[in-house]
C-alpha positions in Angstrom: 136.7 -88.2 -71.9 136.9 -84.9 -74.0 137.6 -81.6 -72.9 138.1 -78.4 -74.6 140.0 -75.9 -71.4 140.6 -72.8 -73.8 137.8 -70.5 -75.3 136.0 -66.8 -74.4 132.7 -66.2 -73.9 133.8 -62.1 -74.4 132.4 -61.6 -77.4 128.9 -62.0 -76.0 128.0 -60.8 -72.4 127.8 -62.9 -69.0 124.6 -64.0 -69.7 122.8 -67.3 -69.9 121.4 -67.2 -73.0 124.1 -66.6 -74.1 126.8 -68.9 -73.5 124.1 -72.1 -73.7 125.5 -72.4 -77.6 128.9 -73.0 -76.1 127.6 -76.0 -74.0 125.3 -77.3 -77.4 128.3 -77.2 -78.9 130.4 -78.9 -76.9 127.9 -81.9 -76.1 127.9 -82.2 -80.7 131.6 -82.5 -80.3 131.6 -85.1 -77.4 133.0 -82.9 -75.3 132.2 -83.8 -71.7 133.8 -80.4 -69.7 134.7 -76.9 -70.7 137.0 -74.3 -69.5 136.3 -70.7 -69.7 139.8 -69.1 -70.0 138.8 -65.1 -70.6 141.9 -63.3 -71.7 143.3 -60.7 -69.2 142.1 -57.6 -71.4 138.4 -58.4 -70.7 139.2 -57.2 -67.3 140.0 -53.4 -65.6 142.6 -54.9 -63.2 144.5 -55.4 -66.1 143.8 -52.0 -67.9 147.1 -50.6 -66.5 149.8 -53.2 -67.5 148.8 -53.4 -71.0 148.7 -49.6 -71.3 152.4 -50.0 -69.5 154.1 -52.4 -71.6 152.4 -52.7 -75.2 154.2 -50.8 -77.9 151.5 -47.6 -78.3 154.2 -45.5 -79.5 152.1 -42.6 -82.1 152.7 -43.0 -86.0 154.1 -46.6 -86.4 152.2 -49.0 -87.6 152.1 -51.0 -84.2 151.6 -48.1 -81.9 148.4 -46.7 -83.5 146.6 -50.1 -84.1 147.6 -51.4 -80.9 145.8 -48.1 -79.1 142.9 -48.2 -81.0 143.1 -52.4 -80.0 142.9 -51.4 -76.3 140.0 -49.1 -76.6 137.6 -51.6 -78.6 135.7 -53.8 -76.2 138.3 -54.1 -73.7 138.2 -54.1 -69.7 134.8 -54.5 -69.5 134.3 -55.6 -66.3 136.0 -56.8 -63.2 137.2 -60.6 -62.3 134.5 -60.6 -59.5 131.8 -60.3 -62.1 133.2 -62.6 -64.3 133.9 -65.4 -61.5 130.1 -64.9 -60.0 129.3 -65.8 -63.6 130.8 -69.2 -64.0 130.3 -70.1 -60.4 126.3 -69.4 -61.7 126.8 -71.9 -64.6 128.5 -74.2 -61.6 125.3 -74.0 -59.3 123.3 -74.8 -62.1 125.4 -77.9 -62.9 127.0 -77.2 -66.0 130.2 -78.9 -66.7 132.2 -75.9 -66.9 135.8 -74.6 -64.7 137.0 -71.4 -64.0 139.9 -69.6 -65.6 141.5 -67.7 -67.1 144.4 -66.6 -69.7 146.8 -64.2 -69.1 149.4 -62.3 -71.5 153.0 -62.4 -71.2 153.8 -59.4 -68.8 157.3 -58.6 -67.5 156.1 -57.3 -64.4 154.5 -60.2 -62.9 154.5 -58.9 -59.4 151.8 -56.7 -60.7 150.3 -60.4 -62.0 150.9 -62.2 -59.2 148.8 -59.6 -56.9 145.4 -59.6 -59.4 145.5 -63.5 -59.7 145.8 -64.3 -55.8 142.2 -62.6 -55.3 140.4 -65.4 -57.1 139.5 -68.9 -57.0 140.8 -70.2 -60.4 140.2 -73.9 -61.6 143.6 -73.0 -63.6 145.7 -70.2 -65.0 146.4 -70.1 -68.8 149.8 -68.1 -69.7 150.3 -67.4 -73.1 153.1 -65.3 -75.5 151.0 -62.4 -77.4 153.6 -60.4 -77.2 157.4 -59.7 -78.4 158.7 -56.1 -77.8 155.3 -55.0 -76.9 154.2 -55.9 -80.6 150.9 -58.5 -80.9 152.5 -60.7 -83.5 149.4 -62.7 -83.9 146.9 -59.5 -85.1 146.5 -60.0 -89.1 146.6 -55.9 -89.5 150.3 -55.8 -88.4 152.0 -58.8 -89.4 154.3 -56.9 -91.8 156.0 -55.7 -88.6 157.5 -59.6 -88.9 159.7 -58.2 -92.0 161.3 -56.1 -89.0 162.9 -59.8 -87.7 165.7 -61.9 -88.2 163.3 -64.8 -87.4 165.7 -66.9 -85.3 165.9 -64.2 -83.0 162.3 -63.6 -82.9 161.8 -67.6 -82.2 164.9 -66.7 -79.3 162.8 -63.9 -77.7 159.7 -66.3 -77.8 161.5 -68.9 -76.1 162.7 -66.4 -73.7 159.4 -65.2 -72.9 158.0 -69.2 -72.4 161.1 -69.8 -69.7 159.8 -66.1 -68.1 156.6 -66.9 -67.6 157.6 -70.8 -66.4 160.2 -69.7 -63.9 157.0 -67.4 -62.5 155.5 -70.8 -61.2 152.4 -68.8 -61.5 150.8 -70.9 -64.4 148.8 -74.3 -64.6 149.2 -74.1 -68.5 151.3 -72.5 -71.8 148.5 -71.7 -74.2 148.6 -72.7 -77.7 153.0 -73.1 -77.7 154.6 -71.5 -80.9 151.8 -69.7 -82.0 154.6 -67.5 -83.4 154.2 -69.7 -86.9 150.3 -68.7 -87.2 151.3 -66.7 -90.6 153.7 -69.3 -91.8 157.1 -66.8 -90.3 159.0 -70.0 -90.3 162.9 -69.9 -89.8 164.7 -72.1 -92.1 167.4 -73.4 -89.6 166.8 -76.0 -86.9 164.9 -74.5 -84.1 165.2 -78.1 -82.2 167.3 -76.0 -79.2 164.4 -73.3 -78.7 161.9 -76.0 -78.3 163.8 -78.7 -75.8 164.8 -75.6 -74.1 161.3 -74.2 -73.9 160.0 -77.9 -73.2 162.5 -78.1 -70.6 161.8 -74.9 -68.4 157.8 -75.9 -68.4 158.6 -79.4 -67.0 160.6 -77.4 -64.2 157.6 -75.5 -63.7 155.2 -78.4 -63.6 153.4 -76.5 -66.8 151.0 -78.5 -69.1 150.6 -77.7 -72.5 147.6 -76.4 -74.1 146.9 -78.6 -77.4 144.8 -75.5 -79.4 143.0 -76.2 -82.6 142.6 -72.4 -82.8 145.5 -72.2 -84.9 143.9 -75.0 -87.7 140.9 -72.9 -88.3 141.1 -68.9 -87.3 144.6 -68.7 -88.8 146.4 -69.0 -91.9 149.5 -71.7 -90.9 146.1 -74.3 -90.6 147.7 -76.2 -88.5 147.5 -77.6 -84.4 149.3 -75.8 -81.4 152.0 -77.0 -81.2 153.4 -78.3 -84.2 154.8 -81.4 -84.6 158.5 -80.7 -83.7 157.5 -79.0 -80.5 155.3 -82.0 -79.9 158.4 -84.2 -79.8 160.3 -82.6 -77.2 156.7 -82.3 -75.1 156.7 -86.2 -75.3 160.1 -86.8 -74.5 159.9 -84.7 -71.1 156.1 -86.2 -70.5 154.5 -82.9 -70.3 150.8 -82.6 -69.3 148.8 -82.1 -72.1 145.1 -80.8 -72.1 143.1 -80.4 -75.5 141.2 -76.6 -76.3 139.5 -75.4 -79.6 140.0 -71.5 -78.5 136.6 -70.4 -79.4 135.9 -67.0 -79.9 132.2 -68.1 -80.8 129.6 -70.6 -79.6 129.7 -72.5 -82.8 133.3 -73.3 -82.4 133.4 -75.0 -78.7 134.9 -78.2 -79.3 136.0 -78.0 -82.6 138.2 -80.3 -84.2 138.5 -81.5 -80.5 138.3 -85.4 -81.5 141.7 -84.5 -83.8 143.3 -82.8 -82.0 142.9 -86.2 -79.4 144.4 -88.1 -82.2 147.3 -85.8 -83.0 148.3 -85.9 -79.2 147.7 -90.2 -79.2 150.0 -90.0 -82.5 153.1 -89.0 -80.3 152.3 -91.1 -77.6 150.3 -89.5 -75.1 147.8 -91.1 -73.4 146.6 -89.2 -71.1 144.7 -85.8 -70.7 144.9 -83.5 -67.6 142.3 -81.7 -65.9 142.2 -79.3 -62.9 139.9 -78.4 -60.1 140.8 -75.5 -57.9 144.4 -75.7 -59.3 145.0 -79.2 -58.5 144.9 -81.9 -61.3 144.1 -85.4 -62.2 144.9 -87.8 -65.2 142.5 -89.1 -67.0 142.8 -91.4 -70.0 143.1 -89.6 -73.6 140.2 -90.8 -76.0 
């Protein structure tokens, strides 16, 4: 079995028309399930933290992109809306669960309180952001020349063990994404990962295998790259397989790969969730 547990229907509306390319999609690609994993800025419950803790500070580079960020075709609509949607697509029997994908806040209080209201299949966490700064936007990646990049890699470590000691989180989207523009440190890393690797195995966190990274970003490579992927097998992490489409045409791509990149370290099995409780299931 193939599944693909992180993509966004957000750029179209909740509609049924609309989302049926993700499904056509996914059956070309063998993929037998889907997860629906919004991100947290679709949503107005969340309007408040980002405006609290991104960096909008007023004539820096970060500060005026990232406003103008929040007010394009953000917190559109409520989590109700969005969970009567899929649990639509459920009734009519498409293979689809319900979740969602939520940003790196420090107050996760705040977090905690929006999330218990809903009936998620699983809960996404993933870094977006270091000092408040969205390293992973293309129109503000010069901000990187602003690093020493082992102690970027040492904040985005620290953020990975924040959001595992939570315990909130079924799953670390798309690990390292920090490399996407090829900001690579040239000294061993190896500690960052293991102790990343090591605080989502506390946490009973699986790891989201994200081929998002190979096509929509420059490093054209899988999440998480190969070192990371050591240390993931060495502490037998859960692993689930996502293409993190933006677009219809991109559910399940390079899904069958990204299978054989996880067999190659000697995974062989995938995870999946219903209602936050999951099952193993043989890898492809």
């Amino acid at each position: 079995m193939l599944i693909d547990y992180h993509m966004h229907f957000e750029y179209g509306s909740y509609d049924e028309e609309w989302v049926k390319g993700f499904f056509e999609s996914a059956k070309k690609n063998k993929v037998e399930e889907i997860g629906i994993s919004e991100h947290s800025h679709g949503f107005t419950e969340f309007k408040k933290l980002y405006y609290k803790e991104l960096d909008l500070r007023p004539n820096t580079l970060v500060g005026d992109f990232q406003e103008k960020w929040l007010a394009k075709n953000k917190f559109k609509c409520s989590i109700n809306d969005y969970e009567n949607f899929i649990n639509t697509l459920k009734a009519k029997s498409y293979p689809v669960k319900f979740a969602i994908e939520v940003c790196n806040f420090q107050d996760q209080e705040s977090v905690e309180e929006i999330l218990k209201k809903h009936n998620f299949d699983y809960i996404i966490a993933s870094v977006h952001f270091i000092d408040g700064w969205g390293f992973d936007a293309s129109l503000i990646k010069e901000n990187f020349s602003n690093y020493n990049l082992m102690d970027l890699y040492e904040k985005y470590t620290i953020e990975i063990e924040k959001l595992a000691n939570t315990k909130l989180y079924d799953i670390l989207g798309h690990p390292f994404n920090i490399r996407v523009f090829g900001n690579i440190p040239s000294e061993n890393i190896d500690h960052l990962l293991e102790r990343a690797v090591i605080a989502l195995k506390n946490s009973n966190m699986a790891i989201d295998i994200n081929t998002g990274s190979k096509y929509r970003y420059p490093i054209r490579e899988i999440s998480p790259f190969n070192r990371f992927m050591y240390f993931a097998q060495k502490y037998d992490l859960d692993i689930v397989l996502s293409s993190d489409a933006h677009k219809p045409e991109d559910c399940g791509k390079y899904i069958e790969e990204a299978s054989e990149y996880a067999k190659s370290f000697g995974f062989e099995y995938l995870t999946v969730f219903n209602q936050r409780q999951r099952e193993k299931i043989l890898l492809k």
